[in-house]
C-alpha positions in Angstrom: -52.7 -31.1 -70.5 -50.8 -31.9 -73.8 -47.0 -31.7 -72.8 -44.7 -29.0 -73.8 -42.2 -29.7 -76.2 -39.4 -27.5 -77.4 -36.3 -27.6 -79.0 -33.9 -24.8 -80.0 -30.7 -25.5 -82.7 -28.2 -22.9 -83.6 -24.7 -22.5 -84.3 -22.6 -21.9 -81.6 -21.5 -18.1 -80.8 -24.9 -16.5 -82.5 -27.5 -14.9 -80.4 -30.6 -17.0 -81.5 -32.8 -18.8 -80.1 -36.1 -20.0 -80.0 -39.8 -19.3 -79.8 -41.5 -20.5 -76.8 -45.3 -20.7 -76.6 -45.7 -17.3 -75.9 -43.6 -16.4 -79.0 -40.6 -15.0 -76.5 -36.9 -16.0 -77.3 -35.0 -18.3 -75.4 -31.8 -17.3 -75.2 -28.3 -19.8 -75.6 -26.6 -20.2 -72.4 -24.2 -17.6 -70.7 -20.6 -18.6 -70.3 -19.6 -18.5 -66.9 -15.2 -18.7 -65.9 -15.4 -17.2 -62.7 -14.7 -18.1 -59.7 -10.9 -18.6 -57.6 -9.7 -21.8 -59.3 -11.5 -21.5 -62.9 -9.9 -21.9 -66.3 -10.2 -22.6 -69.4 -9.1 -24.7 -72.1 -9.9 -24.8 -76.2 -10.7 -28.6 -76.8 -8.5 -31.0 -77.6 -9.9 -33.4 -80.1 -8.5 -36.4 -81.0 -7.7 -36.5 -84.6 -9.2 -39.3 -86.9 -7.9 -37.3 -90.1 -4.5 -36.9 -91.7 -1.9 -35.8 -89.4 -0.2 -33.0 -90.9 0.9 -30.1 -88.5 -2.2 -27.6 -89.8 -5.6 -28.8 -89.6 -7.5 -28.5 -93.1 -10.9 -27.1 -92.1 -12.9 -28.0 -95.4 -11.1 -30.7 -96.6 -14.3 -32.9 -94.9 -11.5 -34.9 -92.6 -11.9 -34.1 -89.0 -8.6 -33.3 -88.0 -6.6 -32.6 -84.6 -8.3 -29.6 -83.0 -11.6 -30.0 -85.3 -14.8 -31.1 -83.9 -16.4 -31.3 -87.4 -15.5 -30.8 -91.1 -19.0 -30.0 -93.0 -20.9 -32.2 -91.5 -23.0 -31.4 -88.7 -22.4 -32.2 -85.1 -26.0 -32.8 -83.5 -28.0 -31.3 -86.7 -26.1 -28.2 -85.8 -24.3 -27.0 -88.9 -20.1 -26.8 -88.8 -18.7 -23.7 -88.1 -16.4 -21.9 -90.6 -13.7 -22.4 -88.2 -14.9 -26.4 -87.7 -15.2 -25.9 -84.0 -17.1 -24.9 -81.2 -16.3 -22.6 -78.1 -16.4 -25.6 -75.4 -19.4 -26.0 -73.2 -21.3 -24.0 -76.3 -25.0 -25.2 -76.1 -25.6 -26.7 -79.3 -29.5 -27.3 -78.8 -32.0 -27.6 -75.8 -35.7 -29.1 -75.6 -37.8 -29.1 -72.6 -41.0 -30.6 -71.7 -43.3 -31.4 -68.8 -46.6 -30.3 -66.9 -46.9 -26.8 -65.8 -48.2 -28.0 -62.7 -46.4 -30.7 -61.2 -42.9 -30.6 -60.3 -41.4 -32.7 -63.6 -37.6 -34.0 -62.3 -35.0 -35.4 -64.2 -33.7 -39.0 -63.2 -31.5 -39.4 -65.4 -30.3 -39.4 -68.9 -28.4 -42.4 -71.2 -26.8 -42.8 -74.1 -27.3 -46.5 -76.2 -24.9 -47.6 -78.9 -26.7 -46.1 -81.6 -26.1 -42.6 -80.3 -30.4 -42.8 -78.9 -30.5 -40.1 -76.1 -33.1 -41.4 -73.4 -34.4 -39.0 -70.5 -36.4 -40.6 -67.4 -38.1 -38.5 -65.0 -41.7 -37.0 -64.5 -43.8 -36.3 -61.6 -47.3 -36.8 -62.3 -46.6 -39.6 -65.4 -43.2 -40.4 -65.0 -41.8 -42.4 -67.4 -39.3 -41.7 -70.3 -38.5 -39.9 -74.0 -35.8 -40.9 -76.5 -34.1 -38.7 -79.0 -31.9 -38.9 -81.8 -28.6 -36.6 -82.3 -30.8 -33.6 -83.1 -33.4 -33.4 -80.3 -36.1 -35.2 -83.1 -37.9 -37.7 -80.7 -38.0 -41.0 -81.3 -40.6 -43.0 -79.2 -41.7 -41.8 -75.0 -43.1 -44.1 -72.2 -44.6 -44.2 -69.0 -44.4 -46.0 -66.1 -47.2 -48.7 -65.3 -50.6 -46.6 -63.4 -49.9 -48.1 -60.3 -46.6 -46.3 -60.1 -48.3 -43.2 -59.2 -46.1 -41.1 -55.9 -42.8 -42.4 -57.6 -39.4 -41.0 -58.4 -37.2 -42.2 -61.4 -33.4 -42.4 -60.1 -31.6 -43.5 -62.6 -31.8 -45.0 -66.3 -29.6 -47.3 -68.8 -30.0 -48.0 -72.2 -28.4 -50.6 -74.8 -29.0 -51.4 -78.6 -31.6 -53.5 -76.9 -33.4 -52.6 -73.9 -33.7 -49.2 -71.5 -34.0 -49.9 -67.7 -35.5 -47.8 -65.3 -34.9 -47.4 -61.6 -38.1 -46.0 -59.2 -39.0 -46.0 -56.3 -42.7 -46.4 -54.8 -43.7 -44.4 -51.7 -45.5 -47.5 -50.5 -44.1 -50.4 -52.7 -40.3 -50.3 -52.4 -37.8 -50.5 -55.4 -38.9 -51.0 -59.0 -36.6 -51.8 -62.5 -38.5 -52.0 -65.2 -37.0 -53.3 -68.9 -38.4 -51.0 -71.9 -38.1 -52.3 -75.5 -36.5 -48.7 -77.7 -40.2 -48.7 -78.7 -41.8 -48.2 -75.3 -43.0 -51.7 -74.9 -42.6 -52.5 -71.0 -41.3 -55.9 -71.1 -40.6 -57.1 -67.5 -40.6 -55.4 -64.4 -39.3 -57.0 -60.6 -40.0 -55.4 -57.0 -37.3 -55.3 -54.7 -38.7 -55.3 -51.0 -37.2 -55.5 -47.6 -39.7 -56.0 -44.3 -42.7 -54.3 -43.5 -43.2 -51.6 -44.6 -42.5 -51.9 -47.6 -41.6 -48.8 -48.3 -38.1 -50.0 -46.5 -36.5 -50.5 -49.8 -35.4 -47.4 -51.2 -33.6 -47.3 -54.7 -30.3 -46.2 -55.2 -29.0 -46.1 -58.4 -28.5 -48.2 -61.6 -25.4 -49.1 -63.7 -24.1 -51.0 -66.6 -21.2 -53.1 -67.0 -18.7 -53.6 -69.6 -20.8 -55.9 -71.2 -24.0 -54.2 -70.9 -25.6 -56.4 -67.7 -27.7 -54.6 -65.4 -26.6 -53.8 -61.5 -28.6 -52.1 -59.6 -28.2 -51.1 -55.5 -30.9 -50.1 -53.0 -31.3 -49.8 -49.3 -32.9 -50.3 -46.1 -34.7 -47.2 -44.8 -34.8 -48.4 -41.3 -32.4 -46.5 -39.0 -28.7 -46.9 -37.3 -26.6 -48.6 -40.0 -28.8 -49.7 -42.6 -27.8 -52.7 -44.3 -27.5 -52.2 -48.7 -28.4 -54.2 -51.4 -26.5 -55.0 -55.0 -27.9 -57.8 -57.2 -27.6 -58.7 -60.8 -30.7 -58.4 -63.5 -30.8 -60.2 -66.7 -33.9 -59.5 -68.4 -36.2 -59.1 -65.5 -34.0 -62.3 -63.6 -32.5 -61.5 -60.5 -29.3 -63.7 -61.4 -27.4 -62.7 -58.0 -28.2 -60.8 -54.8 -25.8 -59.6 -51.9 -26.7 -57.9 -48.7 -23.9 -55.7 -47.8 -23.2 -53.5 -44.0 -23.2 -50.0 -44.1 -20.2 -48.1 -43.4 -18.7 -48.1 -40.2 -16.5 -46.1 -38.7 -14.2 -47.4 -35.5 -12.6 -43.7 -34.8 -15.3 -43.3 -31.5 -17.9 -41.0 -34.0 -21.5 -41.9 -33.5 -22.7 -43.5 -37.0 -26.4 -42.9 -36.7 -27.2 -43.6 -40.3 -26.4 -43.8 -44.4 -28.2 -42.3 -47.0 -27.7 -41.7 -49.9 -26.9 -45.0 -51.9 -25.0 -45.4 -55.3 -22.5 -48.0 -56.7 -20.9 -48.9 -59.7 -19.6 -52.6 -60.5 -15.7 -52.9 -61.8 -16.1 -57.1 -62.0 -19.0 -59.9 -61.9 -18.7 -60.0 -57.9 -16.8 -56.4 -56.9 -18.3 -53.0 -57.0 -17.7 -49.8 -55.8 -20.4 -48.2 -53.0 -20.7 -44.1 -52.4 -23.0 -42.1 -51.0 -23.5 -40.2 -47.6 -23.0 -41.5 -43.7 -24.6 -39.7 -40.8 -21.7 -39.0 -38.1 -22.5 -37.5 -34.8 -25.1 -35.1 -36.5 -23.3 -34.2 -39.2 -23.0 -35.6 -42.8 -20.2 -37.1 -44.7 -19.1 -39.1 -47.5 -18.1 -42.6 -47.9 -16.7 -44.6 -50.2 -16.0 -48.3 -50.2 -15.1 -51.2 -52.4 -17.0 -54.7 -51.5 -16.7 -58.1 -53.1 -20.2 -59.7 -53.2 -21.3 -60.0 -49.4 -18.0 -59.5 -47.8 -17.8 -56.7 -45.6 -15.8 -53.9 -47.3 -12.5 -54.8 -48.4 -11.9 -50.6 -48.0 -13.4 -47.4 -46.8 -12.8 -44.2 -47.1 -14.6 -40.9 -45.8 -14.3 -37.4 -46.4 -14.0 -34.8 -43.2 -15.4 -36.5 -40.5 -17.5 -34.8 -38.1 -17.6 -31.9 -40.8 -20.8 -31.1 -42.9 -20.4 -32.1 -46.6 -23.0 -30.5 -49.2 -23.3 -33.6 -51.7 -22.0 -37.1 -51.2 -19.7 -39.0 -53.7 -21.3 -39.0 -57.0 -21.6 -42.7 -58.4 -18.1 -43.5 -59.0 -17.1 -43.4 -62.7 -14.7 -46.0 -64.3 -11.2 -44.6 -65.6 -7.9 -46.8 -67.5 -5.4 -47.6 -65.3 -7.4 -49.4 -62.6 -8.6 -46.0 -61.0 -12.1 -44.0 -60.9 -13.5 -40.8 -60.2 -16.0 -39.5 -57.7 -17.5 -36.2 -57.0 -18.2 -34.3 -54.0 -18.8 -31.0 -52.4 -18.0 -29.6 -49.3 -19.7 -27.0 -47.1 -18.0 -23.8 -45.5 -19.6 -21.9 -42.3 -20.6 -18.9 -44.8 -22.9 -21.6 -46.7 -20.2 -21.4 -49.7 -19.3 -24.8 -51.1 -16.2 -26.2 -53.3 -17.0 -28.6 -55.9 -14.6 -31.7 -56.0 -13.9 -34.5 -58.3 -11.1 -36.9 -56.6 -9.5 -40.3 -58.5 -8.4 -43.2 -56.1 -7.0 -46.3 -57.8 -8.6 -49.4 -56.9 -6.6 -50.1 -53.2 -8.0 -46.9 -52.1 -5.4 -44.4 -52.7 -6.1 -41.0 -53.7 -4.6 -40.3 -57.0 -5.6 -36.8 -57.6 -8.1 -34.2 -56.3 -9.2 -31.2 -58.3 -11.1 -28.6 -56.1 -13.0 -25.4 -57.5 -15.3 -22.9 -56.1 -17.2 -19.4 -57.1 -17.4 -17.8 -53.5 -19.7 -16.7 -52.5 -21.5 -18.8 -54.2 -22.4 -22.7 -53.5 -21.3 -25.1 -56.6 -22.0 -29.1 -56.0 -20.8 -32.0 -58.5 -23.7 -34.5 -58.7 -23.0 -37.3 -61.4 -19.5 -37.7 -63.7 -19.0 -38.6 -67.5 -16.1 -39.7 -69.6 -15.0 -38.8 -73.0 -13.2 -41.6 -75.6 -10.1 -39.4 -75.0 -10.4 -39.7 -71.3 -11.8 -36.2 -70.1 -14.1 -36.0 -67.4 -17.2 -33.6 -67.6 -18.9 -32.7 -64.1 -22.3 -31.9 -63.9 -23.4 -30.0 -60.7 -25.6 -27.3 -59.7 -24.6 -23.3 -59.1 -26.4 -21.8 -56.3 -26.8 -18.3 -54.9 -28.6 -18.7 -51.6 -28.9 -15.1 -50.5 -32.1 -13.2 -50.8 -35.8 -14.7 -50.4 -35.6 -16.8 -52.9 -32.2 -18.4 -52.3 -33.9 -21.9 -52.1 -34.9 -22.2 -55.5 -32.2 -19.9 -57.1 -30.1 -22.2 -59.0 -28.1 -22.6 -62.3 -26.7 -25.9 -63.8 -23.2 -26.2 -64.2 -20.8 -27.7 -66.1 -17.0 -29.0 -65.3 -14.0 -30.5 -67.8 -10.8 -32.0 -66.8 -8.1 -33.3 -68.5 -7.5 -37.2 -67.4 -4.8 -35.8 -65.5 -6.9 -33.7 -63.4 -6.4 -30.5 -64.4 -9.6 -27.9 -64.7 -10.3 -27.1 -68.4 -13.2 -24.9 -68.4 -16.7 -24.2 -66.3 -19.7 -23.0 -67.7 -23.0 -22.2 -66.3 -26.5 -22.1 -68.2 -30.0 -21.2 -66.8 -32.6 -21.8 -69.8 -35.5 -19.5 -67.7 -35.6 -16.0 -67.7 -38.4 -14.5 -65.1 -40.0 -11.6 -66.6 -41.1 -11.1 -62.7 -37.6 -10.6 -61.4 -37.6 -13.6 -59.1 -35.4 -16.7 -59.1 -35.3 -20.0 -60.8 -34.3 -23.1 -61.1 -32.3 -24.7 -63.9 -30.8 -27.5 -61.6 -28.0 -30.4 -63.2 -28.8 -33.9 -62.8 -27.9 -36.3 -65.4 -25.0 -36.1 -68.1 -23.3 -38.8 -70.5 -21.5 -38.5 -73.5 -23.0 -39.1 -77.3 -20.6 -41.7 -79.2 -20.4 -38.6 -82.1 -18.5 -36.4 -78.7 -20.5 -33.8 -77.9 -22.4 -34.2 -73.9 -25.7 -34.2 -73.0 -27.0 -33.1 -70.0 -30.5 -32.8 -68.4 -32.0 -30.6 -66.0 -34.8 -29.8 -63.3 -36.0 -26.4 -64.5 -38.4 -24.7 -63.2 -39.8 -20.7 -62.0 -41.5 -21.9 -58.5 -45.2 -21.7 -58.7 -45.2 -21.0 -62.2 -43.5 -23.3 -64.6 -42.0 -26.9 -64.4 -40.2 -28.8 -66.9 -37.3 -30.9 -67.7 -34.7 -29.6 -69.7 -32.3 -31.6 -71.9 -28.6 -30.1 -73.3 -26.4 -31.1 -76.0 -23.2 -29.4 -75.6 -20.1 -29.1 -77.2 -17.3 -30.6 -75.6 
């Protein structure tokens, strides 16, 4: 079946939207502020215009407080007021097979502002677009990648990577030219079966070299795996030891897997440790195959909802990482926490919607140092409480503070029942505004991935 491809643009504030197949509209987003420890915030911009104390809107400089100044900010026109309300969605497309369950893997931005979305179920593989959801070139994974899922993507000027994983094969990066010209691709396996190695997430450095962890599936403390790829050459590999814990809790085994390198031979490892039959988070910093020079873990012996996110990079020799955390009434806080690089918590910024369940799943930064959260917004009561979710959004200043929250759900079910519109990947566009992308689906009916730009 041909894939479905939409894409809605309009100005920010107006009740558009856009025809779907059918010839229904699809509505922009709803705000959301609720919840105990919401806020919001109009957006600070930095200015790159003159710096007198009143902005000029229609002078064509972009000035303090303006996001544009006639020109338009992802093919979306400027406002009169050369602004948007934060979090406004500026366009969506979505795409995928009605039939199989299309997920998001992950979404990257190259230097050249090309947005490029992995994910798919029956042909995954990936789609580029420019600033204003016009694609620019798609492919798929190789045939015998059937049974995969994407977890994670990076693009630069030259090449987009992509991290799967094989239900029988183990770990697989593959290096795309922009065109969709696979150009190498490298199995990662441990021992039989090979299914043993199981991706876990994929990074770039400052410089734009390739990192990429995975793990050992096999049980107790499963041993990790971090190694360097230069196009399609493993240049280094380390085996590193799971987390352990010497506080007397039974560490049965780890999880989920991510890590994110801050030098050629140290890198920071997240993700989720199994402790006396209950999950938590861990966090460590290791220095090639050296066992951890740190770890930390959050509420041991307590039940988290989502582990630390991959940890994002921020000045000052600190990073960012977010969590969630479960209450007995199923509620959940959503958490982003800063530690500099010795392990010391430099802030932590909690916020919940009881009594509802919010979860922070991947991080993003702005050039002026905010961070933008992408999660998921759940409301578990009722029948359908498994696939009842919205995708949410998160900014704080670099400081910490919560500036705004919004939640969007792109499907409206003309039968009543629930739906999914659940956040995955996020990054930020070098012209400011955030992309996000989604798993979005009505259960049984209708499956797609859908992909954000959002004003910041």
């Amino acid at each position: 079946m041909t894939p479905l491809a939409r894409a809605c643009v309009a100005v920010a504030l107006l009740a558009s939207g856009c025809p779907s197949d059918d010839g229904n509209i699809a509505s922009p987003a709803e705000s959301s502020s609720s919840g105990a420890n919401a806020s919001s915030s109009t957006n600070d911009a930095t200015s790159s215009g003159s710096t007198g104390a009143v902005p000029v809107c229609g002078n064509g400089v972009i000035e303090a407080g303006e996001l544009c100044d006639g020109a338009p900010v992802a093919g979306v026109a400027c406002p009169e007021s050369c602004t948007f309300e934060p979090g406004s969605e500026l366009w969506y497309l979505s795409y995928g097979d009605p039939v199989d369950l299309d997920s998001c893997g992950g979404v990257a931005i190259d230097g050249q502002g090309r947005i490029v979305v992995a994910g798919g179920a029956a042909l995954p593989g990936w789609k580029s677009f420019d600033a204003a959801a016009n694609e620019l070139a798609s492919a798929s994974l190789p045939m015998h990648m059937a049974a995969i899922g994407i977890h994670g993507v990076v693009a630069t000027e030259d090449e987009v990577t992509v991290l799967a994983g094989h239900v029988f094969d183990g770990t697989w990066v593959g290096g795309y030219s922009h065109d969709g010209t696979l150009n190498w691709e490298l199995w990662e396996q441990v021992e039989e079966p090979k299914s043993n190695a199981l991706p876990g997430s994929i990074a770039l450095d400052e410089d734009g070299a390739v990192f990429v962890v995975y793990k050992d599936s096999l049980g107790g403390e499963r041993p990790g795996y971090a190694m360097w790829i230069d196009g399609g050459i493993v240049t280094e590999r380390w085996q590193f030891t799971g987390p352990q814990i010497s506080v007397g809790l039974d560490v049965t085994s780890y999880g989920v897997l991510r890590a994110m390198p801050i030098s050629p031979t140290r890198y920071l490892v997240s993700g989720r440790v199994a402790v006396s039959g209950t999950n938590d988070a861990f966090l460590a910093l290791h220095e090639g195959e050296a066992p951890a020079v740190w770890r930390q873990f959050a509420g041991l012996g307590s039940d988290i909802g989502v582990p630390y996110s991959q940890a994002l990079l921020l000045p000052n020799d600190q990073f960012a990482v977010g969590w969630s955390t479960l209450r007995d009434d199923g509620s959940s806080e959503a958490i982003v926490s800063a530690y500099d690089l010795s392990g010391e918590l430099a802030w932590e910024t909690k916020w919940d919607d009881p009594p509802y369940r919010v979860e922070v799943r991947r991080l993003a930064q702005h050039a002026d140092g905010r961070i933008v959260a992408i999660g998921s917004w759940q409301d578990f009561a009722g029948a359908q409480a498994a696939h009842n979710y919205d995708q949410i959004l998160l900014t704080y200043a670099p400081s910490g503070e919560l500036l705004w929250t919004k939640r969007y759900s792109r499907h409206e079910d003309p039968e009543g029942g629930s739906n999914w519109d659940y956040g995955i990947g996020i990054a930020v566009h070098p012209d400011g505004f955030v992309v996000t992308c989604a798993n979005s689906y009505i259960p049984g009916r209708e499956y797609e991935i859908v992909v954000r730009a959002v004003a910041p």
